[in-house]
C-alpha positions in Angstrom: -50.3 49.4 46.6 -47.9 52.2 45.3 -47.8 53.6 48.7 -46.4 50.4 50.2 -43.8 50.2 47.7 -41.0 52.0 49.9 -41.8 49.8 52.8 -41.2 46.7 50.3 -37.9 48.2 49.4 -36.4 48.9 52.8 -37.4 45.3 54.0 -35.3 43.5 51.7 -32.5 46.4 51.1 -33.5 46.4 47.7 -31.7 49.2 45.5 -33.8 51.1 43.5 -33.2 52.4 40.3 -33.5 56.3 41.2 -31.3 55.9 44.7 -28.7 54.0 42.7 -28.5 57.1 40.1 -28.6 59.7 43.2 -26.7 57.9 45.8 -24.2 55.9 44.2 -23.4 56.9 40.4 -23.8 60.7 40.7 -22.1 60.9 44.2 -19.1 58.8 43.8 -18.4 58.2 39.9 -16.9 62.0 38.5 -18.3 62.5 35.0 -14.7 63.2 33.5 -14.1 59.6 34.7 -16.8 58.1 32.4 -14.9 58.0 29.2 -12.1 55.7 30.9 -15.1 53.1 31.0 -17.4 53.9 28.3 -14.5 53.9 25.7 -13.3 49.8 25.5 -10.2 51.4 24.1 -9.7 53.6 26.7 -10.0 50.7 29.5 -8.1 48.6 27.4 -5.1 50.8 27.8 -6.1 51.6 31.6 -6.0 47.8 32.8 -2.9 47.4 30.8 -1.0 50.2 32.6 -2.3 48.3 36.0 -1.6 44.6 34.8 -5.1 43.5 35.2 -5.4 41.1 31.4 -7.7 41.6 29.2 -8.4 40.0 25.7 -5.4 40.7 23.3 -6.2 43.7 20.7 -5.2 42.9 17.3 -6.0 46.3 15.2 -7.3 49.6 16.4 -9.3 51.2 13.0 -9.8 54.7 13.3 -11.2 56.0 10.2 -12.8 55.0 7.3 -9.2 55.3 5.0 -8.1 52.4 7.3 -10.4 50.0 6.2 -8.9 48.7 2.4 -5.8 47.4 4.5 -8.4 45.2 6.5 -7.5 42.3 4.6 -3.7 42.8 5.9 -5.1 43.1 9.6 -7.3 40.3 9.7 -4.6 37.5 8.2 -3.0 35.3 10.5 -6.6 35.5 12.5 -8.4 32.6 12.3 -10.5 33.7 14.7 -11.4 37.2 16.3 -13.9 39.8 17.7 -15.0 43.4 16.0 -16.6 45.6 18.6 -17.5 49.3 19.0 -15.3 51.3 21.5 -18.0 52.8 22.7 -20.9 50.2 22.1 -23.2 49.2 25.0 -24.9 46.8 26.2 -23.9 44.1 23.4 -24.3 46.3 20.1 -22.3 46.1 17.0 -20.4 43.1 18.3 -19.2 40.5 15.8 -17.7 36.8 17.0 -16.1 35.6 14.3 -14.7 31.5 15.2 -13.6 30.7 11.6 -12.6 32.4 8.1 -12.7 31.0 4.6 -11.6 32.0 1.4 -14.3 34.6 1.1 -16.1 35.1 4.0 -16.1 34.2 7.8 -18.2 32.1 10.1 -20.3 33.0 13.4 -20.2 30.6 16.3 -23.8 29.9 15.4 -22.5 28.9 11.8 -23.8 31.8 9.6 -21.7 33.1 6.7 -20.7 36.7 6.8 -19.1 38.1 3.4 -15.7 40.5 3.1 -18.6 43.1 2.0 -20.5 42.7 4.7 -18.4 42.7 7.3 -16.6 45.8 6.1 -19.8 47.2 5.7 -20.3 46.5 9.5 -17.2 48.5 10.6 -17.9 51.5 8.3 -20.9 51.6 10.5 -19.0 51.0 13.6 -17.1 54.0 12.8 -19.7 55.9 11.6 -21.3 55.7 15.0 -24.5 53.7 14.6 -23.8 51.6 17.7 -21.8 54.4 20.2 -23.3 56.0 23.1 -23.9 59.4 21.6 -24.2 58.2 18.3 -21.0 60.1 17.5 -18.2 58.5 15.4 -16.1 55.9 16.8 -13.4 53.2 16.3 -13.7 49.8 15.8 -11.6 47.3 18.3 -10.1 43.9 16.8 -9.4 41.8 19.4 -8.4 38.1 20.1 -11.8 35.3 20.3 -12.6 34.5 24.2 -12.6 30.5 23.9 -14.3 30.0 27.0 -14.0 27.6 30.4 -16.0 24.6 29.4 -17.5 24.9 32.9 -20.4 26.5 31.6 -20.9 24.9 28.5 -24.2 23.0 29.2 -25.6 26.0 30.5 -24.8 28.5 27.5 -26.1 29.0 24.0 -23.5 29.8 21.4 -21.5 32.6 23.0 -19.2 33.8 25.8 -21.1 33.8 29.0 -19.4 36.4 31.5 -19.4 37.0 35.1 -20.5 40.3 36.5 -19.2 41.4 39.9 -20.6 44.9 41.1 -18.2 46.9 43.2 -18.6 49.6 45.7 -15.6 52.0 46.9 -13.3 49.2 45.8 -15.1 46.2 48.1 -16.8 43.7 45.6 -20.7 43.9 47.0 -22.1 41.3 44.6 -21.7 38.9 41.7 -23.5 37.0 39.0 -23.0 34.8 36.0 -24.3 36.0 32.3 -25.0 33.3 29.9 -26.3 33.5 26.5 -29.4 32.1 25.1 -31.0 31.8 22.0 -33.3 34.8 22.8 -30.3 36.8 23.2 -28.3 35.7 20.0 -25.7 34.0 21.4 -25.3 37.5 23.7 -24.4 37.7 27.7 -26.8 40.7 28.0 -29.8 40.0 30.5 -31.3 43.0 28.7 -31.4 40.9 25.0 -32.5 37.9 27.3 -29.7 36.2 28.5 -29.6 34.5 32.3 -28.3 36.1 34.8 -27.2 33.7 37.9 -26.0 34.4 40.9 -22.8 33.4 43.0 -22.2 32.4 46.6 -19.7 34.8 47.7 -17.6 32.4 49.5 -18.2 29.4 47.3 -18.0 31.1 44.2 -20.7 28.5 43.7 -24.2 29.7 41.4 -27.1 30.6 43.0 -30.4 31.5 42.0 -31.0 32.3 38.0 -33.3 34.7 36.2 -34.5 35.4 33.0 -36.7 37.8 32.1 -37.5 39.1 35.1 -38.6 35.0 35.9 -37.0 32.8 38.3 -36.0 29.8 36.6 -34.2 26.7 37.1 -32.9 25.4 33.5 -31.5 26.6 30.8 -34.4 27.0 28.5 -32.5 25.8 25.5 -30.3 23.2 26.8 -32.2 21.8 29.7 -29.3 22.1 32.0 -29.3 22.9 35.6 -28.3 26.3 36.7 -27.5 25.8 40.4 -24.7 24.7 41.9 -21.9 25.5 39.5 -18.6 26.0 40.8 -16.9 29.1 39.1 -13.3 28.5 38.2 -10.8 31.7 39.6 -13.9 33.2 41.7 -11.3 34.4 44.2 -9.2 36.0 41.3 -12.0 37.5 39.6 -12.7 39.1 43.2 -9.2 40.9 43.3 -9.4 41.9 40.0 -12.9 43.6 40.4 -11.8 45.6 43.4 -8.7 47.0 42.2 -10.6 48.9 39.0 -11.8 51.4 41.4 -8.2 52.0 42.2 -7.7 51.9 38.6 -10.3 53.8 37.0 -11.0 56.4 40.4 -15.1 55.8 40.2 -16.8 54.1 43.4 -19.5 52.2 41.6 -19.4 49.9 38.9 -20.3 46.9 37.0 -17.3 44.9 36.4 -17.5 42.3 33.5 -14.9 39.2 33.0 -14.6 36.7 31.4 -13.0 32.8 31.8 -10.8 32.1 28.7 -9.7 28.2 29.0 -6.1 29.1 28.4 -5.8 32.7 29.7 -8.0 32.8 33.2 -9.9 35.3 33.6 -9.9 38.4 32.1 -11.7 41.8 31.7 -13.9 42.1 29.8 -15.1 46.0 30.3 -16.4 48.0 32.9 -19.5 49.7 33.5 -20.5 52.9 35.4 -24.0 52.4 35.3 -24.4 48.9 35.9 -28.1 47.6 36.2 -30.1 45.9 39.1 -30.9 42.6 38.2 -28.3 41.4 40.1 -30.3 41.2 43.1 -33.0 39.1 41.3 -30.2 36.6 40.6 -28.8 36.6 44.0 -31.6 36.6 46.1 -30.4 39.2 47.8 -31.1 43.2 48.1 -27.9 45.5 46.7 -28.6 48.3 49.2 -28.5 46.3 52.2 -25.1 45.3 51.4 -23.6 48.9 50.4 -25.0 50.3 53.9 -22.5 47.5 55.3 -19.5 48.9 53.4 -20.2 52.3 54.8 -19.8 50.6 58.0 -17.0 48.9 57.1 -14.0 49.5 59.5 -11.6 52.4 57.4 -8.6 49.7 57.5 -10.4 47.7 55.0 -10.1 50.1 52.2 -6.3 50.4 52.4 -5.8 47.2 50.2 -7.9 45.2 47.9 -7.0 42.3 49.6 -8.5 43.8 52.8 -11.9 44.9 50.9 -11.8 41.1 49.4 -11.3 39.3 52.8 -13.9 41.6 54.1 -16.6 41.1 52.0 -16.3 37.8 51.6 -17.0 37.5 55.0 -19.1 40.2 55.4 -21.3 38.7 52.8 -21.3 35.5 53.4 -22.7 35.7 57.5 -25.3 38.1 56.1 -27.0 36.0 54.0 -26.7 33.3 56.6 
């Protein structure tokens, strides 16, 4: 069975785990690039300079002596979110949707004390949720009150929409949305549902969980399919212009859908995982061999990579 493994993956253009490292992220994302992805901070700033929104930063802390004028920072914010600046996949994030006297409230209604949540960022800073486990800094940014589009299919949390992009042509996309297995989290990985999206429609697809097709939301019972996703043409542009942005040729690019601000980026992700296909049906490799056959004018605009692919795409799945 092993030996027919290959055969398996070139059928379906199914992109493997060890080609994507080889191929993809070693040949066309620099390693001095990385931190302008790995650091939220450092994107932040990037995405800024190139008018591509993100969620509005509050406070920056940098060092533990920052953290008895937290009180100061955090008034006037009803609502906010602490993260890691160089957290992954999810960690150290804290969703805060209400404050009282003493303490602040989860969306999923828990308490969290002044201690506690200082306690929290002296850790943040301290390292326990960075990459390298080195010390870091702790973002404070605005709360994502998200599209209600994908209320019924979400548990607690911000779901978010994953597009991956190849030399600056978006090759595929899917919708995250949290569950109760993942705490309220969009990361497939903590067992969220990944779902994924017509290319032209910008209409949801196929969703998984777990490695398991499925066709509900196994905590609110909704369906998953068919789900038009507000600015999917948008999101599109924005995804291919962070390779002009950020110089690296493959990456994971995460938004999501505030109900007042659009959409808006989330962070980006050099290593971004494979699931994708599961979601969509459809095999990642197949689709970057096509960009490499792309004509050259595409790549001179990300309009041009946009039209493209949607086109592209869309007749190959046909």
């Amino acid at each position: 069975m092993i030996s027919k493994t290959p055969s398996w993956l070139h059928r379906f253009g199914l992109l493997g785990i060890n080609r994507r490292n080889a191929e993809y992220i070693m040949r066309l994302n620099p390693r001095p690039f990385f931190p302008l992805v790995d650091d939220k901070f450092m994107t932040k700033r990037l995405a800024e300079a190139h008018q591509i929104p993100t969620p509005p930063l509050y406070h920056v802390i940098e060092h533990h002596g920052d953290l008895p004028g937290l009180e100061e920072m955090l008034s006037g914010h009803q609502d906010f979110v602490i993260k890691p600046a160089r957290g992954a996949g999810g960690s150290g994030i804290v969703l805060i949707t209400d404050r009282q006297a003493s303490s602040f409230v989860t969306p999923r209604g828990e308490v969290i004390s002044w201690t506690e949540l200082t306690y929290h960022i002296f850790d943040i800073l301290s390292g326990i949720y960075s990459l390298e486990g080195l010390e870091d800094r702790a973002l404070i940014e605005a709360f994502v009150h998200p599209d209600p589009v994908f209320t019924a299919v979400t548990y607690y949390g911000v779901p978010d929409i994953r597009i991956v992009v190849y030399r600056g042509v978006p090759a595929m996309g899917m919708v995250r949305l949290p569950t109760r297995a993942s705490d309220g989290k969009a990361n497939l990985h903590r067992g969220a549902i990944g779902v994924g999206i017509h290319m032209k429609e910008g209409t949801t697809l196929t969703a998984v969980h777990r490695s398991m097709i499925v066709t509900h939301h196994p905590d609110t019972n909704h369906p998953l399919n068919g789900i038009q996703v507000p600015y999917w043409k948008e999101m599109l542009h924005m995804a291919a212009r962070t390779s002009d942005m950020t110089g690296l040729g493959y990456l994971g690019v995460d938004m999501v859908i505030d109900q007042e601000r659009g959409p808006l980026l989330l962070e980006l992700n050099a290593r971004p995982g494979l699931q994708i296909q599961v979601a969509n049906q459809a095999g990642l490799w197949s689709r970057l061999k096509l960009i490499d056959q792309a004509p050259p004018v595409i790549f001179t605009s990300p309009e041009k990579r946009v039209e493209w692919a949607v086109k592209a795409f869309t007749e190959s799945a046909a």
